[in-house]
py3Dmol code that shows the C-alpha trace and the ligand (Angstrom):
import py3Dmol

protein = """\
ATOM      1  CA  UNK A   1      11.331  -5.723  -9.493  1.00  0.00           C
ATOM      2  CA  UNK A   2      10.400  -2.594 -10.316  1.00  0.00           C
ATOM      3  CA  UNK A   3       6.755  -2.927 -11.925  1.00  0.00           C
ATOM      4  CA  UNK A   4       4.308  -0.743 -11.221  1.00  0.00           C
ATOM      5  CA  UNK A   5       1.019  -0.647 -10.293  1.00  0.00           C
ATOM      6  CA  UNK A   6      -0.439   0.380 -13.831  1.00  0.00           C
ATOM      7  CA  UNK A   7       1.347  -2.328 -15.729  1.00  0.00           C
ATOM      8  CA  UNK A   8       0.657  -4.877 -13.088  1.00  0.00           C
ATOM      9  CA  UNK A   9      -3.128  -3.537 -13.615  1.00  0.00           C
ATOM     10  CA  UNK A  10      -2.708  -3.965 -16.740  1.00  0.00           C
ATOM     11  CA  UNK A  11      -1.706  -7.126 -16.902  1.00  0.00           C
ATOM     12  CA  UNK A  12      -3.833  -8.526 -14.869  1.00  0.00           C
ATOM     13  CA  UNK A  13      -7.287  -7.298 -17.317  1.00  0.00           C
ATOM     14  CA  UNK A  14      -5.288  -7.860 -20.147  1.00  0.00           C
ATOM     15  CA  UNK A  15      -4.947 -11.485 -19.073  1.00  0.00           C
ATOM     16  CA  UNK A  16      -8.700 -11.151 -18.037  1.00  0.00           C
ATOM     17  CA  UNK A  17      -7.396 -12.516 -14.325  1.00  0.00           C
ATOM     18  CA  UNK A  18      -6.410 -16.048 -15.503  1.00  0.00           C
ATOM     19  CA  UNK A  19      -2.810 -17.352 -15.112  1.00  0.00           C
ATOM     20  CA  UNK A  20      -2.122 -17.157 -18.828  1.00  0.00           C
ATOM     21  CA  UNK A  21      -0.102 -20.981 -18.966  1.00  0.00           C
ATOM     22  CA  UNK A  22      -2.969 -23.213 -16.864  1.00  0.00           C
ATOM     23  CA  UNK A  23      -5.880 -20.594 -16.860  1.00  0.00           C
ATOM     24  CA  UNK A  24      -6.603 -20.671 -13.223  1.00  0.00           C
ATOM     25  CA  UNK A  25      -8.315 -18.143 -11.724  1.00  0.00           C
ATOM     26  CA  UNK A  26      -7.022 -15.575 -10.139  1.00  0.00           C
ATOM     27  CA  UNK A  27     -10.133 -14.753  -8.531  1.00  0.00           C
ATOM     28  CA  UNK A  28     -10.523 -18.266  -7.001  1.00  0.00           C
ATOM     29  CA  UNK A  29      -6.873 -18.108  -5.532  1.00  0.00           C
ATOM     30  CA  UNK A  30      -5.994 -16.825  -1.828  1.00  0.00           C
ATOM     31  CA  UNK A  31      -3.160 -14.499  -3.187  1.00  0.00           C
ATOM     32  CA  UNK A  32      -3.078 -12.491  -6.115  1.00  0.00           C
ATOM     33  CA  UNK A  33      -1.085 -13.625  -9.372  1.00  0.00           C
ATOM     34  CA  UNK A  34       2.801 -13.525 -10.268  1.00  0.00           C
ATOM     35  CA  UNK A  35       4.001 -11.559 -13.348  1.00  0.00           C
ATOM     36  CA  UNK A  36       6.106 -13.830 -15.225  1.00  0.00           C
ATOM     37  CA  UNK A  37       8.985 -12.315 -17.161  1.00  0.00           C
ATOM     38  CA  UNK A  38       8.332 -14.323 -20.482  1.00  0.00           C
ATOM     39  CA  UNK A  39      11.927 -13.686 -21.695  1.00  0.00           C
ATOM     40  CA  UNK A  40      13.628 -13.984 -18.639  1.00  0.00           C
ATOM     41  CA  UNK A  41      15.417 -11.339 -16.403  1.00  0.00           C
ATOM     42  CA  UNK A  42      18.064 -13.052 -15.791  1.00  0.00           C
ATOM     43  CA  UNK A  43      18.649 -13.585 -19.896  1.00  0.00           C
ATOM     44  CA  UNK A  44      17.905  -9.988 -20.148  1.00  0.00           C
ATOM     45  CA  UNK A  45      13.888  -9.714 -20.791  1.00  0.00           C
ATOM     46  CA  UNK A  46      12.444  -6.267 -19.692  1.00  0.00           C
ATOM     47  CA  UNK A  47       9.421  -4.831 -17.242  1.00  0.00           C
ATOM     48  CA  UNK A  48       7.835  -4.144 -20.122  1.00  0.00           C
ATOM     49  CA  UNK A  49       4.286  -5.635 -20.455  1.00  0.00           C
ATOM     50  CA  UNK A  50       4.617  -6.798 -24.253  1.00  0.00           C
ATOM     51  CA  UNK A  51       7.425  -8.983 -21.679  1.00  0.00           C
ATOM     52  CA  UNK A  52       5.204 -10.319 -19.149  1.00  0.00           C
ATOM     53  CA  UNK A  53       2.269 -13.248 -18.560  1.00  0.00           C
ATOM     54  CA  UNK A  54       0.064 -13.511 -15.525  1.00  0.00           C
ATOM     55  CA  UNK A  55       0.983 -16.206 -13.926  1.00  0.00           C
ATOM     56  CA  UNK A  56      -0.223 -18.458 -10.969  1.00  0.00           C
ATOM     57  CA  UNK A  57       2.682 -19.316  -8.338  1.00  0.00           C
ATOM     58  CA  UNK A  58       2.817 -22.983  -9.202  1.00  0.00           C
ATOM     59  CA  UNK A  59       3.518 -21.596 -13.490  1.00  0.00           C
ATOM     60  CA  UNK A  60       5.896 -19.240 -12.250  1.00  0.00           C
ATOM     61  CA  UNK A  61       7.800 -21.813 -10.134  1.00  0.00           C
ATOM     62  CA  UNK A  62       8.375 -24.263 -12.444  1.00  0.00           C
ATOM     63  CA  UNK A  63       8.578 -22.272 -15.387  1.00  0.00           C
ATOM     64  CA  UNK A  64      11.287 -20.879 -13.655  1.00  0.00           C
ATOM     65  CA  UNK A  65      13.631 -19.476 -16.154  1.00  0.00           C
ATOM     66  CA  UNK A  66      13.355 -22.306 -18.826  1.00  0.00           C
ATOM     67  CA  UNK A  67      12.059 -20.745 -22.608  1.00  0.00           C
ATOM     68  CA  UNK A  68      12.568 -24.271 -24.095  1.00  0.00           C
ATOM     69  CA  UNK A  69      11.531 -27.836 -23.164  1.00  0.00           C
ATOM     70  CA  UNK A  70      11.413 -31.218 -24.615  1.00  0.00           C
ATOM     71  CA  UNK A  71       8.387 -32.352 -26.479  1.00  0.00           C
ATOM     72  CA  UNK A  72       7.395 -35.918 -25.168  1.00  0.00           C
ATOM     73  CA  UNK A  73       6.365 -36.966 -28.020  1.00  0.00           C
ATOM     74  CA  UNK A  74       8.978 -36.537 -30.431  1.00  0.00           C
ATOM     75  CA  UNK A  75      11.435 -35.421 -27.634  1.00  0.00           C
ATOM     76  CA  UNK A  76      12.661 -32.470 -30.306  1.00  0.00           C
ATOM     77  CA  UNK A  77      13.121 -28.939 -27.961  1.00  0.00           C
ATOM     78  CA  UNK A  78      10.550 -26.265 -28.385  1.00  0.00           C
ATOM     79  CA  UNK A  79      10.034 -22.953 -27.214  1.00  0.00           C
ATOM     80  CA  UNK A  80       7.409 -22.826 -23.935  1.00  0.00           C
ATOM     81  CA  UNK A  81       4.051 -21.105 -24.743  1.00  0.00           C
ATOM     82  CA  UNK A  82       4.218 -17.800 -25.571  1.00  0.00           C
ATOM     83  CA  UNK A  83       1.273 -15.686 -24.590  1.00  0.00           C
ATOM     84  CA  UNK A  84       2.302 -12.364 -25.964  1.00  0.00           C
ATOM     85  CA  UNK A  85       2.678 -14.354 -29.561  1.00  0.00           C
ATOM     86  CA  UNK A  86       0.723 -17.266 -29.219  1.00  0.00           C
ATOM     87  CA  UNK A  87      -3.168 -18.262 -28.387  1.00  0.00           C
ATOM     88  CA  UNK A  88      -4.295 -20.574 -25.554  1.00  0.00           C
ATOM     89  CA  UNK A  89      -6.841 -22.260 -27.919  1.00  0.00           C
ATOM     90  CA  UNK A  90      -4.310 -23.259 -30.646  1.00  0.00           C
ATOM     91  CA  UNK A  91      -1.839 -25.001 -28.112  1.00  0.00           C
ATOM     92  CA  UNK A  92      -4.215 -26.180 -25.555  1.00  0.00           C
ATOM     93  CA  UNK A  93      -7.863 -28.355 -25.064  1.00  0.00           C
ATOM     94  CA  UNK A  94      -9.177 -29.387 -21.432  1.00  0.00           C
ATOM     95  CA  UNK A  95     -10.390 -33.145 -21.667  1.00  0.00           C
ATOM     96  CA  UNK A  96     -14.125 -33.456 -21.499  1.00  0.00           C
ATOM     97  CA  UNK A  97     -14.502 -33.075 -17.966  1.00  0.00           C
ATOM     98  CA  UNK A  98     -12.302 -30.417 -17.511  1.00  0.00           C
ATOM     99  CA  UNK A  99      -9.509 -31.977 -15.305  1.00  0.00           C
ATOM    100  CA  UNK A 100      -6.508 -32.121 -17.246  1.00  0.00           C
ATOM    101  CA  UNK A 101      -5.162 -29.671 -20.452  1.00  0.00           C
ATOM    102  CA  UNK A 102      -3.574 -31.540 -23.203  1.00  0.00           C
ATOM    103  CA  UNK A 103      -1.048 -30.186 -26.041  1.00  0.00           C
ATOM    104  CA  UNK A 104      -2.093 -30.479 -28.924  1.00  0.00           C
ATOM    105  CA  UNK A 105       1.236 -28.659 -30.425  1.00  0.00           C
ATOM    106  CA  UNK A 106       4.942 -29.468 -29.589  1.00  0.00           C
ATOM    107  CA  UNK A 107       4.677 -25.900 -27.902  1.00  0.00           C
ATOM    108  CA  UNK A 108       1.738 -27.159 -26.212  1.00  0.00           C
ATOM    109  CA  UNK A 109       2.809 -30.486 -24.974  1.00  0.00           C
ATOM    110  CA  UNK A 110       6.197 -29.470 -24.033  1.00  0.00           C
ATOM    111  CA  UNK A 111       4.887 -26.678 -22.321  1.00  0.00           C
ATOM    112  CA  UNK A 112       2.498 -29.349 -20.259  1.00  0.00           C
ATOM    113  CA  UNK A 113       5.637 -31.235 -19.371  1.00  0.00           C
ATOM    114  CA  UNK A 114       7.506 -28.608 -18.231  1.00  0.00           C
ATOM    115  CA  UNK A 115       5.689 -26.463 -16.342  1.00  0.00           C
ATOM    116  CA  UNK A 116       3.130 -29.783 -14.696  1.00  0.00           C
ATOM    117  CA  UNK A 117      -0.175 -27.910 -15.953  1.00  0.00           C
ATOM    118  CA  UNK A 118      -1.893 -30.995 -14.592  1.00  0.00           C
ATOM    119  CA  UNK A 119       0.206 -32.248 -11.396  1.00  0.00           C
ATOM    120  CA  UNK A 120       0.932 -35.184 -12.609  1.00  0.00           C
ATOM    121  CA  UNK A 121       4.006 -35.272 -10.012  1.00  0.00           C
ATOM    122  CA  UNK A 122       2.038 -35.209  -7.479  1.00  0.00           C
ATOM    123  CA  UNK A 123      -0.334 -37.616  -5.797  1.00  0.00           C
ATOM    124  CA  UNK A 124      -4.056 -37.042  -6.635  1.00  0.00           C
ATOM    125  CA  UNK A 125      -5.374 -36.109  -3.535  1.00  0.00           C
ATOM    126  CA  UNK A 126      -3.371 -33.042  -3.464  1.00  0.00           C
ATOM    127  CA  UNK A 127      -2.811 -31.832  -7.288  1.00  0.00           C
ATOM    128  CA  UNK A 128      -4.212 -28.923  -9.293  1.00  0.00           C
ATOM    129  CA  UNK A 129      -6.899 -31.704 -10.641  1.00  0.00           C
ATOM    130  CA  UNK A 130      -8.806 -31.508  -7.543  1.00  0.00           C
ATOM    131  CA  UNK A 131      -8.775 -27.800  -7.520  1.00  0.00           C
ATOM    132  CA  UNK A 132     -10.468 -28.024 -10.836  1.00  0.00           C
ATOM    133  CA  UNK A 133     -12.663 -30.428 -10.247  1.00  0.00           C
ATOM    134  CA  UNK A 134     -14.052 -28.448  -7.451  1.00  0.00           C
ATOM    135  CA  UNK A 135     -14.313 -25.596  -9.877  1.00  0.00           C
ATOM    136  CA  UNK A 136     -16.217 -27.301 -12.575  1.00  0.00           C
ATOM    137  CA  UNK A 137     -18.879 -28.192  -9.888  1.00  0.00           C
ATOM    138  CA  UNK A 138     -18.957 -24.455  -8.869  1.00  0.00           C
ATOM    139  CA  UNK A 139     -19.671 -23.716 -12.516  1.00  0.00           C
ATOM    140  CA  UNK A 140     -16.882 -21.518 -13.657  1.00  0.00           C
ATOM    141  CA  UNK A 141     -14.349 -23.586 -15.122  1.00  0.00           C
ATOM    142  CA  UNK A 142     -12.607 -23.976 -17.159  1.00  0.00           C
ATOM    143  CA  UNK A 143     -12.859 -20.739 -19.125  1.00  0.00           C
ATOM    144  CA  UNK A 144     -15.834 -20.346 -21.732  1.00  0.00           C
ATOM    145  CA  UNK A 145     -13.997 -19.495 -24.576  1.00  0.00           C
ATOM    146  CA  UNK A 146     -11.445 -22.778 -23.885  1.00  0.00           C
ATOM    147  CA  UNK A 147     -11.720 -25.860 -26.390  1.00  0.00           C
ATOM    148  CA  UNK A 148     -13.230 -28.758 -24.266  1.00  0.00           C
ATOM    149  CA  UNK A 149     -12.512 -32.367 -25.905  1.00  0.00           C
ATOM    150  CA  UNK A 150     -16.621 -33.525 -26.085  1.00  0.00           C
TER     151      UNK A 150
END
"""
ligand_1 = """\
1
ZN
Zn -0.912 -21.428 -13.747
"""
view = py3Dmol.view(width=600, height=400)
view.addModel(protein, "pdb")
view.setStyle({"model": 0}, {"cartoon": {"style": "trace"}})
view.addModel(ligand_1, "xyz")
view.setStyle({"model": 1}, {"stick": {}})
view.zoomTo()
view.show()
C-alpha cells in the first residue's frame, strides 16, 4: 500500500472517524481504522480516496474483496454499500435500543449479511452487540445523525 498520510487524514475526517459500513468508532477502538479499497485492488480499484471507506478491522475482514452479496430476502445479488455513492441513512436504521443495524434496502440487507454488521455468527457474550451496548450506556452511540427504529 502506498497511501499516504494526507489521504489517510483525509479519510479518516471525511468519514468523521466512524467505520463507514457499521459506524463504530474509531475513537472507542484500541487501534486506528483500516482503509478499505471499495473497488478492490486486486480487481484493479486505485489509492485514490474517491476509492476508499474507513473501515473497522472486523468490515475490512469480511468484506474482504466481495462488491456483491445475496440479499436474504429475495436472495437476488446486489452490490455491497457504497459509501462514496451511497448514504448510511438510506440503507441502514439501528433498532430502538441501538444493538443491531437492519437493511432496509437489498444493498442494505445484503450488505448486513455479508459483512456480519451485527455478529450474529458469533455467540453473544463476545459479539459487536455487547460493544454497543456498552456504548449506548456511555452515551455516544450510535451516531446522532443515524435513524433509530422508536
Ligand atoms: Zn465496521
Amino acid at each position: 500500500m502506498t497511501i499516504n498520510d494526507i489521504t489517510r487524514q483525509l479519510v479518516r475526517q471525511r468519514a468523521k472517524y466512524l467505520c463507514e459500513y457499521c459506524h463504530s468508532s474509531e475513537k472507542a477502538s484500541a487501534t486506528r481504522f483500516t482503509l478499505d479499497h471499495i473497488i478492490p485492488q486486486s480487481l484493479g480499484g486505485s489509492d485514490e480516496s474517491d476509492n476508499l471507506a474507513l473501515a473497522c478491522q472486523r468490515c475490512n475482514e469480511r468484506r474482504y474483496n466481495f462488491t456483491v452479496a445475496t440479499d436474504p430476502q429475495t436472495q437476488a445479488i446486489v452490490p455491497l454499500f457504497n459509501p462514496r455513492q451511497q448514504q448510511w441513512s438510506e440503507h441502514f436504521i439501528w433498532t430502538a435500543d441501538a444493538l443491531n443495524i437492519l437493511g432496509q434496502t437489498p444493498i442494505g440487507r445484503a450488505t448486513c449479511d455479508r459483512l456480519d454488521l451485527n455478529d450474529e455468527r458469533y455467540d453473544e457474550d463476545d459479539s459487536i452487540r455487547t460493544a454497543r451496548q456498552l456504548w449506548v450506556q456511555g452515551g455516544w452511540h450510535p451516531p446522532i445523525e443515524d435513524p433509530r427504529h422508536r
